[in-house]
C-alpha positions in Angstrom: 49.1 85.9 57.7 48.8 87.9 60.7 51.9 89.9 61.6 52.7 91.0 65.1 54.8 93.7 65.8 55.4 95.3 68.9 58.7 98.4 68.1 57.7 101.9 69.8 59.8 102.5 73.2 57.1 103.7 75.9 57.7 105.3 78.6 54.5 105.8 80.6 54.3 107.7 83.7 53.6 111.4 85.3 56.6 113.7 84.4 57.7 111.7 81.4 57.7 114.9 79.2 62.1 115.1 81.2 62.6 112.4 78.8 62.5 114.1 75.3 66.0 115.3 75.4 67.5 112.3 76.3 65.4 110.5 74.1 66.2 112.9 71.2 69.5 112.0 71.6 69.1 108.3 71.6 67.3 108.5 68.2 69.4 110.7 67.1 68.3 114.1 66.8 70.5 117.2 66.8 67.3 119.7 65.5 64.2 118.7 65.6 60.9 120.3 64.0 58.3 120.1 66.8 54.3 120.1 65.5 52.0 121.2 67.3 48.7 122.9 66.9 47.5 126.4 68.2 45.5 124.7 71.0 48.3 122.9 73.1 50.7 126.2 72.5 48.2 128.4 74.0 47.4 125.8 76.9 51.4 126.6 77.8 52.2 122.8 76.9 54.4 123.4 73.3 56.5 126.1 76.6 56.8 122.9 78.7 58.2 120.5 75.8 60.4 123.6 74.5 61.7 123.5 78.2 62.2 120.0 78.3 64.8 120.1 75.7 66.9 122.6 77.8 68.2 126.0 78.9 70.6 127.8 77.7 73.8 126.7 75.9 72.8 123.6 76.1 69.7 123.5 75.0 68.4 121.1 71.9 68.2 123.6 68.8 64.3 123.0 67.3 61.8 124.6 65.2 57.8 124.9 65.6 55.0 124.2 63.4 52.2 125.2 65.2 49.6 125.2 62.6 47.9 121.6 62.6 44.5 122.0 61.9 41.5 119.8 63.9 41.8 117.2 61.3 45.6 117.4 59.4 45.6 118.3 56.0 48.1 118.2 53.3 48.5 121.7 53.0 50.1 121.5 56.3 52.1 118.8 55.9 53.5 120.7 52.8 53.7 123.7 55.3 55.4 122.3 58.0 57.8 120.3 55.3 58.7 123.9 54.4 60.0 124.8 58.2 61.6 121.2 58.3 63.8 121.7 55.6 64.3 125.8 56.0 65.7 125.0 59.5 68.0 121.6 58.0 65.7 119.7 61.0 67.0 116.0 61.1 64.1 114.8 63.0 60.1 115.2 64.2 58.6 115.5 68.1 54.8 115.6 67.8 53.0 117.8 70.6 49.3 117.4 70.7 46.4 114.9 69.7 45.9 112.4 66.8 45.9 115.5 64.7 49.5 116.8 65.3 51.0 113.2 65.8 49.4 112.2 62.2 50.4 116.0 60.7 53.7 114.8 61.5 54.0 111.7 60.4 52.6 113.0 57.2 55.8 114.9 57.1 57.8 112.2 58.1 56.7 110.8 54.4 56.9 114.3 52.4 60.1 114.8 53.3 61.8 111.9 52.5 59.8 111.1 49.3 58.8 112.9 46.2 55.3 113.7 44.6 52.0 114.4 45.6 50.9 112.7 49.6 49.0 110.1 47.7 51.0 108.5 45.5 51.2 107.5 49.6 48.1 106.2 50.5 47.3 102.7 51.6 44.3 102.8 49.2 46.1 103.8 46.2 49.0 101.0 46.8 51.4 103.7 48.3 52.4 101.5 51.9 55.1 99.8 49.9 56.7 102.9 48.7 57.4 104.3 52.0 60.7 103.9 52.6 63.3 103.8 56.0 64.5 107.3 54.4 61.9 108.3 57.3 63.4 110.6 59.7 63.1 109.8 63.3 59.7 110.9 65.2 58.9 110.9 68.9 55.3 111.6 69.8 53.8 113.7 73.2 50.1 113.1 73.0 48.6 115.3 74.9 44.9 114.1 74.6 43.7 110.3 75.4 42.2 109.3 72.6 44.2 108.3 68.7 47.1 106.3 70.2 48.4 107.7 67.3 52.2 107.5 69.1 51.9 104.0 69.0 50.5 103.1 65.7 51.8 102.8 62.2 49.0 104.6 60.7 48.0 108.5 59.9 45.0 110.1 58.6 45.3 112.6 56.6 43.0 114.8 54.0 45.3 115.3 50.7 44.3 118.1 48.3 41.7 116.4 45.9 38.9 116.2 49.7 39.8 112.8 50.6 40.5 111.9 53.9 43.1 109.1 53.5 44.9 106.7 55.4 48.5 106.0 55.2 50.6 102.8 57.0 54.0 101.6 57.0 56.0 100.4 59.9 58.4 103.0 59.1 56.4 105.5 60.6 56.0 104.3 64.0 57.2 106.9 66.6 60.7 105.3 67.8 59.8 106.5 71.0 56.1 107.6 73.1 56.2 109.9 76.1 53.0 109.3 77.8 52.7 112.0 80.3 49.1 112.1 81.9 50.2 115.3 83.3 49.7 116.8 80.3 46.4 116.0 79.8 45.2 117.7 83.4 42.2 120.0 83.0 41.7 118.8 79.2 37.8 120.0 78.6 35.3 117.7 79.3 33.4 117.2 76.2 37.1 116.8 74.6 38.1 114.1 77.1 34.6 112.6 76.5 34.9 112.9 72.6 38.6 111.2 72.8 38.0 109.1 75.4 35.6 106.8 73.2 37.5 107.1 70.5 39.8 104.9 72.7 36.9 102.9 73.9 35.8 102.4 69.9 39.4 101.7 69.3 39.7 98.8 71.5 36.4 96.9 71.0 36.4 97.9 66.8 40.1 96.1 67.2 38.7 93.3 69.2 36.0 92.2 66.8 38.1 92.5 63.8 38.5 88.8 62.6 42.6 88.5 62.2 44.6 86.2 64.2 46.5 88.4 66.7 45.9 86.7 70.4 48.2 89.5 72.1 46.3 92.6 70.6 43.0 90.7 71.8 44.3 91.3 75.3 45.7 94.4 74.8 42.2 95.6 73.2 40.4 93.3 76.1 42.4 95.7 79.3 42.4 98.3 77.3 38.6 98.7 77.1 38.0 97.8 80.8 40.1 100.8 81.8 38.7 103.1 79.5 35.2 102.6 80.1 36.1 102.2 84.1 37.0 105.5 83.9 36.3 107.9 81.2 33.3 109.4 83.5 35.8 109.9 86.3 38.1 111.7 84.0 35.4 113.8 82.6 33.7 114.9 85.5 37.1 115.9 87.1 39.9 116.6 84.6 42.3 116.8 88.0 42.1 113.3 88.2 45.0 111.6 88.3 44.6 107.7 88.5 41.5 108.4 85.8 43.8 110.7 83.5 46.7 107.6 83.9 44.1 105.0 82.8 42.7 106.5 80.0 45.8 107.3 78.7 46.8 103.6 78.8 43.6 102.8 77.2 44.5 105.0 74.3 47.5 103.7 74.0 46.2 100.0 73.9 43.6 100.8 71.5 46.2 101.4 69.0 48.6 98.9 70.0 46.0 96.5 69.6 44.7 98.0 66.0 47.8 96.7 64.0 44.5 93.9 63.3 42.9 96.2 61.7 39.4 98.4 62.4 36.3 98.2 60.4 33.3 99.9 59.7 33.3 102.5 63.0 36.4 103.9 61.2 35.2 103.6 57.5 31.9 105.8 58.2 34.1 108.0 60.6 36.6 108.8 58.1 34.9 109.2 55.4 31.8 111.8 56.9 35.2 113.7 58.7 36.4 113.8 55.2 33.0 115.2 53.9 32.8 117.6 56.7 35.9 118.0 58.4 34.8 120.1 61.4 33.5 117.0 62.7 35.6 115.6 65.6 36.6 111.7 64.6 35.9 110.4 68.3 32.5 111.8 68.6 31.8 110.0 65.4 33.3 106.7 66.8 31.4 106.9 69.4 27.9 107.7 67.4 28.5 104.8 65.2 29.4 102.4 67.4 26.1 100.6 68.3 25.2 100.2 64.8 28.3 98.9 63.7 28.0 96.1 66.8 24.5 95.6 66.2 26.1 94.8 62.2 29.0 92.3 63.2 26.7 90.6 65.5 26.2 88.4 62.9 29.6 87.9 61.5 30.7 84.3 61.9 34.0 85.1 63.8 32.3 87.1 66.2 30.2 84.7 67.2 32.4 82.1 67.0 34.8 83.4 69.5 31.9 85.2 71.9 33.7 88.0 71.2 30.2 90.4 72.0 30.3 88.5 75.5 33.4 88.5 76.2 33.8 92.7 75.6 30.7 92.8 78.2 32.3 91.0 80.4 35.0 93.4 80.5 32.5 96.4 80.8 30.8 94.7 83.9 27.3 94.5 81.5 25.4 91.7 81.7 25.0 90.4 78.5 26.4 91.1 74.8 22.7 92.7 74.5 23.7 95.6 76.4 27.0 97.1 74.5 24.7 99.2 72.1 22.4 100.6 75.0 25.1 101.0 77.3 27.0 103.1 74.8 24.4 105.0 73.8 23.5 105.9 77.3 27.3 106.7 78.5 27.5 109.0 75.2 24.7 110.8 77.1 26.2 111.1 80.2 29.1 111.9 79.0 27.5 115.0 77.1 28.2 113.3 73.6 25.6 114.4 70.8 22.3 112.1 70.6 23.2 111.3 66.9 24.7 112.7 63.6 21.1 115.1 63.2 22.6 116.7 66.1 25.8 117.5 64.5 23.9 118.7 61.2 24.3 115.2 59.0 21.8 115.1 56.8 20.9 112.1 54.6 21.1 114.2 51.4 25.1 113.7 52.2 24.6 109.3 52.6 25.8 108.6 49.0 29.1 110.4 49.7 29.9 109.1 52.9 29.2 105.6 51.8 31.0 106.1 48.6 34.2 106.7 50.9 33.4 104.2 53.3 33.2 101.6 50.4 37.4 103.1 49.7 38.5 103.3 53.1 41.5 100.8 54.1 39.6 100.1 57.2 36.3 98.2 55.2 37.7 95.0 54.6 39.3 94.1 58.1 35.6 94.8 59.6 34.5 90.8 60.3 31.4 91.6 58.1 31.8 93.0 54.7 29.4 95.6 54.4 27.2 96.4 51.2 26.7 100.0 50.2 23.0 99.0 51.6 24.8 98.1 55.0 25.9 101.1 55.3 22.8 103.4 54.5 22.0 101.4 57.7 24.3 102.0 60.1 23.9 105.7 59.0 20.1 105.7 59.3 20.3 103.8 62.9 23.3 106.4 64.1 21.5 109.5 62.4 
């Protein structure tokens, strides 16, 4: 069966940061614990949500975590569970990328639950356990990339290395302030690196073989904006209408992913986990081609023209041209060639594919792939 499940109040427009207060009211948060990561608080944007939660005697009292690191780990969930329950918090605000958003909702689970963050885990059985104890969590991204405030899922590495996935409904953000203000003047390799991971969000989503018509659409728009104007946001991060689209397109990637992802996001998570200086979009984006090239043949795929029908949306001329065309915007947009360039070697294959066999993303790809699969996809994105 093939659930759909649309819960996450969004409010999407420039300036939509105003809203937290009001919103932290309506969820019903008297102190939150904001998380954040040292990043966005020295780009003056952890000042503006601070702000945005009032002056003076009237102000929202909070706490900061500010310590998320590029890919969360459990050490700072465990940290920022700490602050949480130092301060008697009674809620979550995440400030920042996938990173922060997941770091949080890490803590969401911690501090409501006992025992290590895997007992968690959607690969080690844990969705179930997660429980409505949850406290309430609104989510600021302020890259374009995860659509991490709109999704049920986190990623995060726990303290035996590997970088796990965890998923219940009870995490969802109750509410997403999509401001694309905040994500003027973003760098351009990052707005490149998150930008595809959008773009891989929305077609991985799209191929994925569950029944889910709405998230096809979702994914379908969502990938004609993105790849409409992720050069237009990276060549001028001042752009407005580019920096609104993108952010939509992030958001629609996840919306769309409650299908499930695939093999993209198996290999992704598992080399991040390996190396996790790695940044998770540019590996979407490297592995991409392969991993389309692979569910060419799936039946579903072709059954539905879904290869067609995501060129179509990307103004290509035929399903032939997705891998080419990606390879070649990666290189406009200043993306690495391949994983050589990011110092993957194949001495680390057995690793990568040992996790990518694990990952809760493998089986929703609409090809299973074989441990030889894999060594493929790796070889053609090295």
């Amino acid at each position: 069966m093939s659930q759909i499940l649309y819960l996450t109040n969004i409010q999407i427009e420039f300036g939509a940061l105003k809203l937290l207060a009001s919103e932290c009211e309506r969820t019903g948060m008297r102190k939150p614990l904001i998380v954040t990561d040292p990043g966005v608080k020295a780009a003056g944007l952890l000042e503006r949500a601070v702000t945005a939660l009032g002056t003076g005697t009237s102000a929202l009292p909070h706490a900061v975590f500010d310590q998320t690191p590029s890919n969360p780990t459990e050490a700072a969930v465990r940290a920022a569970q700490a602050l949480y329950e130092q301060h008697g918090c009674d809620g979550l605000v995440a400030l920042g990328g996938g990173s922060a958003i997941d770091c949080a909702k890490g803590v969401a689970i911690a501090v409501a639950h006992p025992g290590p963050l895997k007992t968690y885990a959607t690969i080690e059985g844990g969705s179930p356990k997660i429980t409505d104890r949850v406290p309430p969590l609104i989510a600021i991204p302020t890259t374009a990339g995860t659509g991490s405030e709109v999704a049920r899922g986190a990623i995060v590495i726990v303290d035996d290395g590997r970088k796990l996935g965890f998923h219940s409904w009870h995490i969802l953000p109750k509410t997403a302030l999509l401001d694309p203000e905040l994500t003027l003047g973003l760098p351009p390799l990052l707005t490149a690196a998150t930008g595809m991971d959008a773009i891989a969000h929305c077609m991985e989503t799209f191929m994925a073989a569950a029944f889910n018509p709405p998230a096809d659409g979702i994914a379908l728009d969502g990938l004609e904006r993105g790849w409409a104007h992720i050069e237009r946001a990276t060549r001028d991060g001042h752009d407005r209408e580019a920096r609104l689209h993108m952010m939509s397109a992030s958001m629609q990637g996840a919306m769309a992913f409650q299908k499930g992802l695939g093999c993209v996001h198996s290999l992704s998570h598992s080399l991040g986990g390996v190396n996790p200086r790695l940044h998770h979009g540019t590996l979407n984006a490297l592995f991409l081609p392969a991993v389309i090239a692979f569910n060419a043949q799936a039946e579903s795929v072709r059954k539905e023209h879904r290869l067609e029908r995501m060129a179509r949306a990307m103004g290509l001329a035929s399903a032939n041209d997705l891998g080419p065309a990606i390879r070649d915007m990666n290189a406009r947009l200043g993306l690495p060639s391949g994983l050589a360039a990011l110092g993957v070697t194949e001495d680390l294959f057995d690793r990568v594919i040992e996790g990518a066999l694990a990952d809760h993303c493998h089986k929703t790809n609409p090809r299973l792939a074989s441990a030889d699969d894999y060594r493929s996809m790796l070889q053609a994105a090295l």
